[in-house]
Legacy VTK file of the C-alpha trace (Angstrom):
# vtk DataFile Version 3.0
C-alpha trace
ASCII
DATASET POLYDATA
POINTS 436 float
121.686 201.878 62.835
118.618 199.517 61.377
115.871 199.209 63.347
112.908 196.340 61.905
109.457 197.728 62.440
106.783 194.927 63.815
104.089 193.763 61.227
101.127 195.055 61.524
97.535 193.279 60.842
96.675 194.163 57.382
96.553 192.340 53.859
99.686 192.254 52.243
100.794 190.764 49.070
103.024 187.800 49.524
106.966 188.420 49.432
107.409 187.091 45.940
105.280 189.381 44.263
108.827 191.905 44.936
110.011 189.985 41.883
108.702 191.499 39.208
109.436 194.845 41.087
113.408 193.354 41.332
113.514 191.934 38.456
112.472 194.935 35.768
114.843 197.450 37.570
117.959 194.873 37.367
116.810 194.211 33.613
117.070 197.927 33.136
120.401 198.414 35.073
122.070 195.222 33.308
120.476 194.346 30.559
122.001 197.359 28.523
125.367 196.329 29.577
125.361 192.437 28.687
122.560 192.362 26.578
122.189 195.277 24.482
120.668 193.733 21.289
118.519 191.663 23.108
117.123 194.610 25.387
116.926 196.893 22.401
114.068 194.684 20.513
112.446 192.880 23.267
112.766 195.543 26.887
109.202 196.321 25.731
107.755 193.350 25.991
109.769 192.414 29.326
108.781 195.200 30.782
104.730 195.324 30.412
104.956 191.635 30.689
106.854 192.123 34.214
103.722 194.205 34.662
100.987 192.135 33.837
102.366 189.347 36.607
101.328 192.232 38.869
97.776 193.368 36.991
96.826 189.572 36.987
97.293 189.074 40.813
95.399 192.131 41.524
92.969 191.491 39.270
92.183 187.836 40.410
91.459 189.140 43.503
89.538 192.090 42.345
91.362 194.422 44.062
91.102 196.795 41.046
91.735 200.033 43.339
95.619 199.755 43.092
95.329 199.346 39.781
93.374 202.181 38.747
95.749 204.646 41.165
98.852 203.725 39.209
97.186 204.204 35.761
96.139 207.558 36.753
99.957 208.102 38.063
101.232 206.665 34.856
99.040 208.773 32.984
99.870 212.028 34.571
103.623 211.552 34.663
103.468 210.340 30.945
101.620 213.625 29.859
104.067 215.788 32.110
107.099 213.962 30.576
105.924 213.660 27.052
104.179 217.052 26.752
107.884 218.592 27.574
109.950 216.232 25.428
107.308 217.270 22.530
107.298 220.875 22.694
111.117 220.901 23.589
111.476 219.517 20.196
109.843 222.191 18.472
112.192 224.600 19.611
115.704 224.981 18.165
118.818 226.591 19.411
121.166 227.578 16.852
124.968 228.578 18.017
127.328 230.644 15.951
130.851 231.223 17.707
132.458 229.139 20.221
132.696 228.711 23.724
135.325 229.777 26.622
135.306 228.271 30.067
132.957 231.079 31.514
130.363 230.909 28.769
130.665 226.887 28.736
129.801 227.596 32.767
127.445 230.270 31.921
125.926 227.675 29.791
125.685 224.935 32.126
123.991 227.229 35.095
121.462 228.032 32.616
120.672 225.000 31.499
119.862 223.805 35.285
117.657 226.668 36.001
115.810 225.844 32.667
115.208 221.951 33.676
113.048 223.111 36.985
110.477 224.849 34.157
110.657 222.551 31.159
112.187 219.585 33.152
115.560 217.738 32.974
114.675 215.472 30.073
113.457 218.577 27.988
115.743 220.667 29.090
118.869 218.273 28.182
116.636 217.630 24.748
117.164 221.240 24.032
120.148 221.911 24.887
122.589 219.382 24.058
122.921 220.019 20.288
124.098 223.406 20.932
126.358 222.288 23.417
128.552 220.180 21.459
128.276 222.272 18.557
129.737 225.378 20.657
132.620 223.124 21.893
133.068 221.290 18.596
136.870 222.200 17.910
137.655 220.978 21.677
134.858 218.372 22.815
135.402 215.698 25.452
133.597 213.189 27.211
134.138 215.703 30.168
131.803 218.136 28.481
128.656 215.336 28.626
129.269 213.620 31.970
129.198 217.856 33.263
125.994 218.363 31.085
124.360 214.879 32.749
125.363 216.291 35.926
124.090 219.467 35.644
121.646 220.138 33.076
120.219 216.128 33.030
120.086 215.741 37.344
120.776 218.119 39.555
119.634 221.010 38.033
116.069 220.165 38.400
115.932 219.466 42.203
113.735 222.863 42.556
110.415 222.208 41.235
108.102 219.034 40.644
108.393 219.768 36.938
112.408 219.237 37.428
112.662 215.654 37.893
111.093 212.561 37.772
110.795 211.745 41.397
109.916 214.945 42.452
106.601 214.993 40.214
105.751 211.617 41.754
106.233 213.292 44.959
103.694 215.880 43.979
101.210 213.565 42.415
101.111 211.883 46.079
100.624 215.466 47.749
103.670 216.990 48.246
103.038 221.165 47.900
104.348 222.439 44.630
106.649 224.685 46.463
107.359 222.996 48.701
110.646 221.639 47.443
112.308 224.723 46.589
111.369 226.073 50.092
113.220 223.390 51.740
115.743 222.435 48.923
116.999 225.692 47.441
120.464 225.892 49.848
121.516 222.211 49.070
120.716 222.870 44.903
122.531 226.130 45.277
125.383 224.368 46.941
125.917 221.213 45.050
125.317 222.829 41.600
127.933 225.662 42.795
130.796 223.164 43.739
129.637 221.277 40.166
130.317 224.307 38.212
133.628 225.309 40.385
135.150 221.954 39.326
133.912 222.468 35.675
135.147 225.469 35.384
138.958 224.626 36.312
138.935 221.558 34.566
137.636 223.480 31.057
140.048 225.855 32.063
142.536 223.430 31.726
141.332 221.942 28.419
141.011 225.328 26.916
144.760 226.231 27.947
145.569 222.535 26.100
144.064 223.545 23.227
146.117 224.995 20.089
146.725 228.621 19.395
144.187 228.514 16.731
141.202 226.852 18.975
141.655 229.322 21.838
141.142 231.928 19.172
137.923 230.743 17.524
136.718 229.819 21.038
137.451 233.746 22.362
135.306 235.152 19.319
131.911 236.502 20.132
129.155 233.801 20.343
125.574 234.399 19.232
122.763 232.078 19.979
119.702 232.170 17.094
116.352 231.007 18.531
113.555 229.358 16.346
110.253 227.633 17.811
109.492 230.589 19.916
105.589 229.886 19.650
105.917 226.581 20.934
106.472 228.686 24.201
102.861 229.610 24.290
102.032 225.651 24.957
104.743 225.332 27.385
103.078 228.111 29.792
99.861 225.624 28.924
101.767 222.691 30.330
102.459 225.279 33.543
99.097 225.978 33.726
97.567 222.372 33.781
100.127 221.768 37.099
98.302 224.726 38.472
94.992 224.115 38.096
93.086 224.620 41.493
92.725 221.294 42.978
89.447 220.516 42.385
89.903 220.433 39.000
92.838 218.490 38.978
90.918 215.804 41.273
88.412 215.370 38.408
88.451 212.043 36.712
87.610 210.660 33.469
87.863 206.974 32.810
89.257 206.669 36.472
92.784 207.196 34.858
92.458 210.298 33.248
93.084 213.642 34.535
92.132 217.263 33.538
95.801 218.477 33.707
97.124 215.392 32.126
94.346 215.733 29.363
95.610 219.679 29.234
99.174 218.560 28.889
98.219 215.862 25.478
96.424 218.694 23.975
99.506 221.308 24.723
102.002 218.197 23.004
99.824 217.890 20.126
99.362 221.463 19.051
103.272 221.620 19.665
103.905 218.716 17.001
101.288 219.922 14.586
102.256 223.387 14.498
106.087 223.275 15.054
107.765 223.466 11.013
109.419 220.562 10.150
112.704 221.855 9.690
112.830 222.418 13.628
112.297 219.136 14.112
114.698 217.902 11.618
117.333 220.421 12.476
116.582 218.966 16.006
116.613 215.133 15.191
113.391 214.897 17.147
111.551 211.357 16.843
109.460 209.879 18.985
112.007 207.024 20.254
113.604 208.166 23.966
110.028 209.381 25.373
108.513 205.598 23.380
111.423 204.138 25.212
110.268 205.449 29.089
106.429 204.724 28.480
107.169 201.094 27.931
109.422 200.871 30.821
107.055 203.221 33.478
104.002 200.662 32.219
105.950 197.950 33.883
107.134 200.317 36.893
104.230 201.771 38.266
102.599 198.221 37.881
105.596 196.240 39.445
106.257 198.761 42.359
102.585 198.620 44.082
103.409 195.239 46.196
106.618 196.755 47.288
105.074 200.440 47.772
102.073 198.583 50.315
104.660 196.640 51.833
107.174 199.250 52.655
103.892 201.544 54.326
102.771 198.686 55.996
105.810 199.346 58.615
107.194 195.443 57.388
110.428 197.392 56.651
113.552 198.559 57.223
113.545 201.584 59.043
116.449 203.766 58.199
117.235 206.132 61.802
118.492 209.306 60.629
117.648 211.319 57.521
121.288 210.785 56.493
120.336 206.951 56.006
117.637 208.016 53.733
119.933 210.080 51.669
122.782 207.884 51.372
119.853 204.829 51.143
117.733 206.206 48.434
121.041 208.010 46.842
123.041 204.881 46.265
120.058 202.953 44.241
119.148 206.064 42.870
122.500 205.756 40.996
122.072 202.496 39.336
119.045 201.704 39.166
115.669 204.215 38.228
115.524 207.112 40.682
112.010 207.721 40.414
110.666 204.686 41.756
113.574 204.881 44.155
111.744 207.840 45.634
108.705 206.489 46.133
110.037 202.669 47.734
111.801 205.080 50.459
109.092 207.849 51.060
106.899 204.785 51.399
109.255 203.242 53.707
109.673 206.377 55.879
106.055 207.032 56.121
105.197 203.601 56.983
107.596 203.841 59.900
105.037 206.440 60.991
102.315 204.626 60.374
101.425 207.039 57.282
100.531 206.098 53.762
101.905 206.966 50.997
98.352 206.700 49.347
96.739 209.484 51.302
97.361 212.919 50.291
96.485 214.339 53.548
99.324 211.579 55.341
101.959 213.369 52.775
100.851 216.787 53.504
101.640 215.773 57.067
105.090 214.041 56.572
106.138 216.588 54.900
105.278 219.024 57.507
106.537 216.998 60.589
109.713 215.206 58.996
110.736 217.925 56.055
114.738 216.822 56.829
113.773 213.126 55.742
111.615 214.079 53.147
114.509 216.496 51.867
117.002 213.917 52.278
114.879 211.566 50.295
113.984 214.083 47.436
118.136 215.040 46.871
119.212 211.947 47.638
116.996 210.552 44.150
117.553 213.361 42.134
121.480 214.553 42.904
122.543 210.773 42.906
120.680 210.159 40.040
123.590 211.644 38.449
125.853 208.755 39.285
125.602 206.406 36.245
124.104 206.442 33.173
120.837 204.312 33.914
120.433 206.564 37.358
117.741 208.626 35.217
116.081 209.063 31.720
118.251 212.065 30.243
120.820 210.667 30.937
121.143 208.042 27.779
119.198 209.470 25.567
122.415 212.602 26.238
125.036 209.733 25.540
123.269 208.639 22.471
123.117 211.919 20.941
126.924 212.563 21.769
127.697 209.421 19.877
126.021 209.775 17.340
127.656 213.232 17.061
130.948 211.629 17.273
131.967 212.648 20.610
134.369 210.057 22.444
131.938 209.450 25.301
133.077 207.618 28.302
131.456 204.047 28.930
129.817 202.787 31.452
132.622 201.738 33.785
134.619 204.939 33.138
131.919 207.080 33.496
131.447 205.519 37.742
134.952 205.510 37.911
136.296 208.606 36.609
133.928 211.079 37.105
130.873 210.053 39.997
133.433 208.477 42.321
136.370 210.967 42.371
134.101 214.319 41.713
130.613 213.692 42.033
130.518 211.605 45.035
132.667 213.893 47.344
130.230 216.671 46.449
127.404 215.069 47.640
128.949 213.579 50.572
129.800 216.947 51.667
126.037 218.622 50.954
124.689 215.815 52.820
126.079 216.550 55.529
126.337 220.326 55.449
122.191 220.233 54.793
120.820 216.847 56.124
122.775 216.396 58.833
LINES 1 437
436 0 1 2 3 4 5 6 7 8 9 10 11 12 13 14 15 16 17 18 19 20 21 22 23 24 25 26 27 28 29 30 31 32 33 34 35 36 37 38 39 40 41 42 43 44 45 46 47 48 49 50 51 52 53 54 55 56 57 58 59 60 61 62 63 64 65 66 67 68 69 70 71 72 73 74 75 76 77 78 79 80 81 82 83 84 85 86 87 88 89 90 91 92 93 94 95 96 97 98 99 100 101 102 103 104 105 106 107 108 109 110 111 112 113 114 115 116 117 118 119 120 121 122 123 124 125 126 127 128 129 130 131 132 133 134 135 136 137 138 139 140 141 142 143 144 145 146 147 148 149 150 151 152 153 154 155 156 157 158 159 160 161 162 163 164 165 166 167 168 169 170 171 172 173 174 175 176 177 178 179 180 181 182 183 184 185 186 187 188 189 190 191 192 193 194 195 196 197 198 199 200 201 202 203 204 205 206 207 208 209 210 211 212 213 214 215 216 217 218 219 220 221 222 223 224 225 226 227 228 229 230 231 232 233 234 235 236 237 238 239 240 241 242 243 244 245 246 247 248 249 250 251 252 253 254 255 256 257 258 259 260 261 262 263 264 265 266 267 268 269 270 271 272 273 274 275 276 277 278 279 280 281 282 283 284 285 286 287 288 289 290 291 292 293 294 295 296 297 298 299 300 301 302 303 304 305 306 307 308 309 310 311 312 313 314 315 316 317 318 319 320 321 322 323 324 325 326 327 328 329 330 331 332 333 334 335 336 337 338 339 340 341 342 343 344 345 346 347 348 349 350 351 352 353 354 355 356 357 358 359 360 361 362 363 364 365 366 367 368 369 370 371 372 373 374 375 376 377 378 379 380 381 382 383 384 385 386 387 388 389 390 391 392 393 394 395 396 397 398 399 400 401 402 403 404 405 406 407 408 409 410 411 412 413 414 415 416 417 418 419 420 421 422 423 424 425 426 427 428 429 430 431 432 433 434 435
């Protein structure tokens, strides 16, 4: 059921100004698909011009307040983002031996644990080289769409660091732990069905496999580990989230936090002091994190009509936390899942006449509606899973399996034969074992 909630009596950007918002998030879902050359040179220059539509109307008005907020949220998600892609690249995994069904599961369970410390985009950064190389002799498009699954989405639904969404979350004021209080059974749940159906369907390709494979693949494995340092600036990055709150609230330039200032230094030492055979042996470059800085310029600035709009209560209110899941879910897939969280946790606080912009109102959402805050925290990062373009890891994963010469699934067969008939009924069934 859909319930409108009456307008109330403040100053709202005019309906249009959703376009740019629209607009940007369709150019990222499509534009890859029927436009790939074109969005390849030129996505920077839609994107931050999609954004300045949005900077000019604010600033003709000199309403610079909005505009300040989401360059300090820009800033500190960049730093969290980049400061883990960085000093992921430093450190290498080397695998010697091949992999079985258990250790490929054994694999995949550690990798999702790993993306709620170092996040999903450094933990899939680190971890998908030795992937394929451990499965090289029997590698399928299977193997990635699992990894994307596990390692790139829903492994990181524990922690703010995990994912995307959940860091915005935090940067509004949702308690650091406060997602793996309320989240842990659904994680445990949906990443325990994940690996159940990986595990019988590698046991399946193993058994497939020729004599010789399964006997390469049955010989000891050993995993060689260089970088190590580089682990010293990653506790620095955990620190910086830490940092009593005062601190944190500390301002420079308006924009610029301590922690976020804490983070660039942690990413620099990383790069300067990490050998350059790491990073070679890692093909690290700077392109997938250049890639979601241009895009999140034009998302942060886009999304601030439709953020005051949906907290204004000039929504749609959804009536049941399974709305929100299913609501914030299905966009999640297809189109960016971390402004998806925000557009519906504005949406559901507005409904309560709460703003997102308060700390203190998301301290108290949280607190009196945790079910629709839960629903719309798993509902952007498990869904996010869905397609390729439901989250960051997820290409940059596909790109590196092609250009490793895996046979990849595309777009189409990717929805069709994996999110629909596996991933889909899995999160069907958590939703309504844990929301509802």
């Amino acid at each position: 059921m859909v319930a409108i909630i009456a307008s109330t009596a403040v100053s709202l950007p005019p309906y249009w100004m959703l376009c740019p918002f629209v607009l940007l998030l369709l150019s990222i879902a499509l534009m890859p698909l029927f436009a790939a050359h074109f969005w390849e040179h030129h996505y920077p220059k839609v994107a931050i011009g999609l954004g300045l539509v949005i900077a000019a109307y604010f600033g003709f008005q000199s309403d610079w307040q909005p505009l300040v907020h989401a360059g300090h949220e820009y800033v500190s998600f960049m730093a969290l983002v980049g400061s883990l892609f960085v000093i992921s690249g430093g450190i290498n995994i080397r695998v010697k031996g091949e992999a079985t069904p258990f250790r490929n599961t054994l694999f995949l369970a550690i990798g999702a644990l790993l993306s709620n410390v170092i996040g999903t985009t450094g933990a899939s950064m680190l971890m998908i080289r030795p992937w394929i190389r451990m499965n090289k002799y029997r590698i399928t498009g299977q193997h990635i769409v699992f990894f994307i699954f596990v390692v790139s989405n829903c492994g990181g639904a524990l922690t703010p660091i995990g994912d995307p969404p959940l860091f915005l979350g935090f940067l509004r004021g949702v308690p650091f732990w406060w997602v793996l209080e309320h989240a842990w059974l659904g994680w445990l749940l949906t990443l325990g069905l994940l690996l159940t159906v990986f595990y019988v369907l590698d046991t399946y390709n193993f058994r497939r496999a020729p004599q010789e494979v399964r006997e390469k693949e049955t010989q000891e494995e050993s995993f060689h580990f260089r970088g190590l340092p580089n682990l010293v600036f990653l506790a620095l990055v955990l620190v910086a989230v830490f940092l009593p709150k005062s601190v944190q609230e500390t301002m420079l330039v308006g924009i610029f936090s301590i922690p976020a200032l804490v983070m660039i230094a942690a990413a620099v030492g990383s790069y300067l002091t990490s050998k350059a055979d790491i990073h070679a042996a890692n093909d690290f470059n700077f392109g997938p994190v250049k890639e979601v800085g241009y895009l999140f310029v034009g998302i942060f600035l886009t999304m601030i009509p439709a953020l005051q709009i949906l907290q204004s209560g000039q929504a749609v209110e959804l009536s049941s936390p399974m709305g929100y899941y299913f609501a914030t879910g299905s966009l999640s897939a297809f189109l960016d899942n971390a402004p998806t969280y925000l557009s519906f946790l504005a949406a559901a606080m507005g409904a309560e006449h709460l703003s997102v912009d308060s700390t203190a109102d998301v301290i108290l959402f949280a607190k009196n509606h945790p079910q629709t805050l839960i629903a719309i925290s798993l509902g952007a990062v498990f869904f996010g899973a869905g397609s390729y373009i439901g989250n960051g890891p997820n290409f940059m994963v596909k790109a590196i399996a092609d250009k490793s010469k895996v046979n990849t699934p595309d777009f189409l067969r990717f929805v069709w034969q994996f999110s629909i008939p596996i991933l889909l009924p899995i999160l069907i069934l958590v939703g309504w074992l844990i929301i509802h």
